[in-house]
C-alpha positions in Angstrom: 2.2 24.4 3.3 -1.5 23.7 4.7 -2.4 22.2 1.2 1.0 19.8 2.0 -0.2 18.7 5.4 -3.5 18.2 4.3 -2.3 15.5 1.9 0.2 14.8 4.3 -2.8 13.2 6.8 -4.9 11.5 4.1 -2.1 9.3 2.9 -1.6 8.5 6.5 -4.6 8.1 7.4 -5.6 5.6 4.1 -2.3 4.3 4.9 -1.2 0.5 3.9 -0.2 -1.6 6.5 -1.4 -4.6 5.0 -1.8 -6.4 8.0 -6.1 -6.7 7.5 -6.2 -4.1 10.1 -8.0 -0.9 10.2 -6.3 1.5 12.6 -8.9 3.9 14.3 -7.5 5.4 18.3 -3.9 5.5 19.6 -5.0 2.7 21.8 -5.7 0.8 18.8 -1.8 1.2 17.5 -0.5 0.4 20.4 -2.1 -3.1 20.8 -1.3 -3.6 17.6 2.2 -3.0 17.2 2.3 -5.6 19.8 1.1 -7.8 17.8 2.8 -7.5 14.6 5.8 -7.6 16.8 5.3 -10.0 18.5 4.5 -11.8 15.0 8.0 -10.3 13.6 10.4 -11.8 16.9 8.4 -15.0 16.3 9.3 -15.7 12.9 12.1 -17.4 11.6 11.4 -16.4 7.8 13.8 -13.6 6.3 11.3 -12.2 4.0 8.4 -12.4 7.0 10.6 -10.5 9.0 11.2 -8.6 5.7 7.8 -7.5 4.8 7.0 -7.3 8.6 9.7 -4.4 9.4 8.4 -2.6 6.5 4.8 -2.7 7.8 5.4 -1.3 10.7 7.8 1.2 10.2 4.5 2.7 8.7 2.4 1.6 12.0 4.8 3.1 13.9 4.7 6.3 12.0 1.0 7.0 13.2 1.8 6.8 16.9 4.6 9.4 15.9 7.4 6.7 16.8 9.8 7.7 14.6 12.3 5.9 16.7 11.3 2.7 15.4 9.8 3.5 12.5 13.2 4.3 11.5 14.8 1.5 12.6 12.1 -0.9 11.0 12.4 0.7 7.4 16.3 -0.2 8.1 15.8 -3.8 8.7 12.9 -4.3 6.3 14.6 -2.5 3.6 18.0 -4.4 4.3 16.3 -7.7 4.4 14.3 -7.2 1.7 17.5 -7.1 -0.7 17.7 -11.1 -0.9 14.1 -11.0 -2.5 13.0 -9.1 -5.3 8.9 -8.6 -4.8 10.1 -7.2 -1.7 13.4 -5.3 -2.5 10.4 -3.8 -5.3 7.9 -3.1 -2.5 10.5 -1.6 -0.2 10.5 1.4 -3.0 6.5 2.3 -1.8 8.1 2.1 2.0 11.0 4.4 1.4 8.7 7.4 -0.6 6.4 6.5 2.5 9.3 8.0 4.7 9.8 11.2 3.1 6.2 12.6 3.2 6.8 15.1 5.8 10.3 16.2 4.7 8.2 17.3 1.8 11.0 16.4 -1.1 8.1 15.5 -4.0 10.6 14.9 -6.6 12.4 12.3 -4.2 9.1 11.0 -3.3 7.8 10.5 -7.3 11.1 8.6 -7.9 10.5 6.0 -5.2 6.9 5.6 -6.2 7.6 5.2 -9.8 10.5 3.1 -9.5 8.6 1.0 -7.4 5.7 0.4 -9.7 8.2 -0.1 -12.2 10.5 -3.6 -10.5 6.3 -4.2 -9.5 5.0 -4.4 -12.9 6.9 -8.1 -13.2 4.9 -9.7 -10.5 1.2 -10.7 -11.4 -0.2 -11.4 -8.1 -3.0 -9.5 -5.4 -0.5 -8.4 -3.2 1.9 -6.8 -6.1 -1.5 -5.1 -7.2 -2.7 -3.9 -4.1 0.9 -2.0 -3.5 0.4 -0.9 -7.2 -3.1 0.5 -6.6 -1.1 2.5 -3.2 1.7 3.7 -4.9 -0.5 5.3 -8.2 -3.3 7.0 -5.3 0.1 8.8 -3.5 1.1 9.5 -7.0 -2.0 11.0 -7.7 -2.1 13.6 -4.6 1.1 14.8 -4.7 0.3 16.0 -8.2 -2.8 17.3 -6.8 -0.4 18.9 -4.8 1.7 20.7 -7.5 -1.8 21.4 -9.0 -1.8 19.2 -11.7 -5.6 18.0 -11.2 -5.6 16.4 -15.2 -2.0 14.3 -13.8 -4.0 13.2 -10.6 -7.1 12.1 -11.8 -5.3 10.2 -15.0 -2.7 8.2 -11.8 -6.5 7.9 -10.1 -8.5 6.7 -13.0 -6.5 4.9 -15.3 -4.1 3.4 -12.2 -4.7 3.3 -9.1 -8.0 2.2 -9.5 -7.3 -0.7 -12.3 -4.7 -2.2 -9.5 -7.1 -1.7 -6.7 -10.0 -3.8 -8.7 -7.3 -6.4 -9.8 -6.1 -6.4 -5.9 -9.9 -7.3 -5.0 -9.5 -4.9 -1.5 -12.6 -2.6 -0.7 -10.7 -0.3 1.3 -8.3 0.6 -1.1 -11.2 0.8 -4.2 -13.0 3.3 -1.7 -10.0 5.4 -0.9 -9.6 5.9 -4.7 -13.1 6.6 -5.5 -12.8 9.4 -2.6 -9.9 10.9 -4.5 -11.5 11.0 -7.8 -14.6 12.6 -6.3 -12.6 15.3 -4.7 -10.9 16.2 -7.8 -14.5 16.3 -9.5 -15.4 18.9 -6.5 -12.5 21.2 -7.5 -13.1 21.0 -11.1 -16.5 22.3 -9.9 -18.2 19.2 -11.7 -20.1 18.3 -8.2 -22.9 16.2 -10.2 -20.4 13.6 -10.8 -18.6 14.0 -7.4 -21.8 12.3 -5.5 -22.3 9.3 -7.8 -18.2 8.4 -7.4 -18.7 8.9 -3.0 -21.7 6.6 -3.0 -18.9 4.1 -4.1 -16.6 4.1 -1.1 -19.0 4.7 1.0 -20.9 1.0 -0.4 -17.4 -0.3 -0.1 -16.9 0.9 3.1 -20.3 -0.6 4.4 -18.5 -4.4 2.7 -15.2 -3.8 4.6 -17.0 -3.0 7.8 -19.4 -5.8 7.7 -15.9 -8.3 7.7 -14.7 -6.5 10.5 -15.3 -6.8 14.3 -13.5 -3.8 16.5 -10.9 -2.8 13.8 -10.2 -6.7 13.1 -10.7 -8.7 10.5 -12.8 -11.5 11.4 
């Protein structure tokens, strides 16, 4: 169960909101979900509003609104159905929605099918969900302790999206995970050559970014 949570908060916590915001106090949420909200009752675009509701029925999630993050992943998921890059993204928001109800085989299915209707669309944005989907692959067969599973969805996945996606962040969240998987294999010589790589990336993502905001 603590093994569960644990996982639990660090696929929260690298969560993708793909908004170019990096999420760091309650405070911080909060002015945020204004924004994106005020973004989403702005726009006149179905597939904005689309990709929008998805977003922050994720954002909502870390301020424990469950409320709206609820009613979010309805609309987003509903309006997604018209187009198929998001109807295939929608798959990463729905697993999303399950993490703390703790059904993993539920969970796997969304991911995969997911990467699956995503494999048709060769763009950053497809690649950067890919690159999300294949890291909460990876720790929820960390989970089940399959450390060979996760470090194959790490390695030969998650990270090949996150390079084609071009985002830093993501790259250093997947260097993290292979590093810790290096640390429980008790193979800790290789575990501090793969952290020097998110932490680089880290110091590249910061240097873009004022207060939490891309600049």
């Amino acid at each position: 169960m603590i093994k569960f949570a644990i996982a639990v908060f660090i696929l929260l916590s690298s969560v993708y909101t793909g908004t170019g915001q990096l999420l760091y106090s309650l405070d911080d949420d909060t002015a945020h979900i204004a924004k994106v909200e005020n973004i989403l009752h702005k726009t006149i675009s179905d597939s904005v509003k689309a990709y929008t509701s998805l977003k922050l029925s994720i954002i909502c999630k870390l301020i424990n609104d469950t409320v709206k993050s609820k009613s979010y992943l309805k609309q987003g998921i509903e309006l997604s159905e018209k187009y198929p890059f998001l109807k295939a993204a929608s798959y990463f928001y729905k697993a999303h929605a399950l993490y703390e109800k703790r059904n993993i085989p539920a969970i796997e299915h969304h991911l995969m099918k997911g990467d699956s209707l995503l494999a048709s669309f060769m763009h950053t944005e497809a690649f950067k969900l890919r690159g999300y989907i294949w890291h909460a692959f990876g720790i929820f067969q960390q989970i089940k302790g399959n450390e060979k599973a996760a470090m194959d969805a790490f390695i030969n996945k998650a990270l090949v999206y996150a390079k084609r996606s071009g985002d830093p962040f993501l790259q250093g969240n997947i260097n993290k995970a292979i590093a810790i998987v290096f640390m429980n294999a008790d193979q800790r010589p290789k575990a501090p050559d793969t952290c020097e790589q998110p932490l680089s990336i880290w110091k590249v993502q910061a240097a873009t970014t004022l207060h939490g905001w891309k600049t």
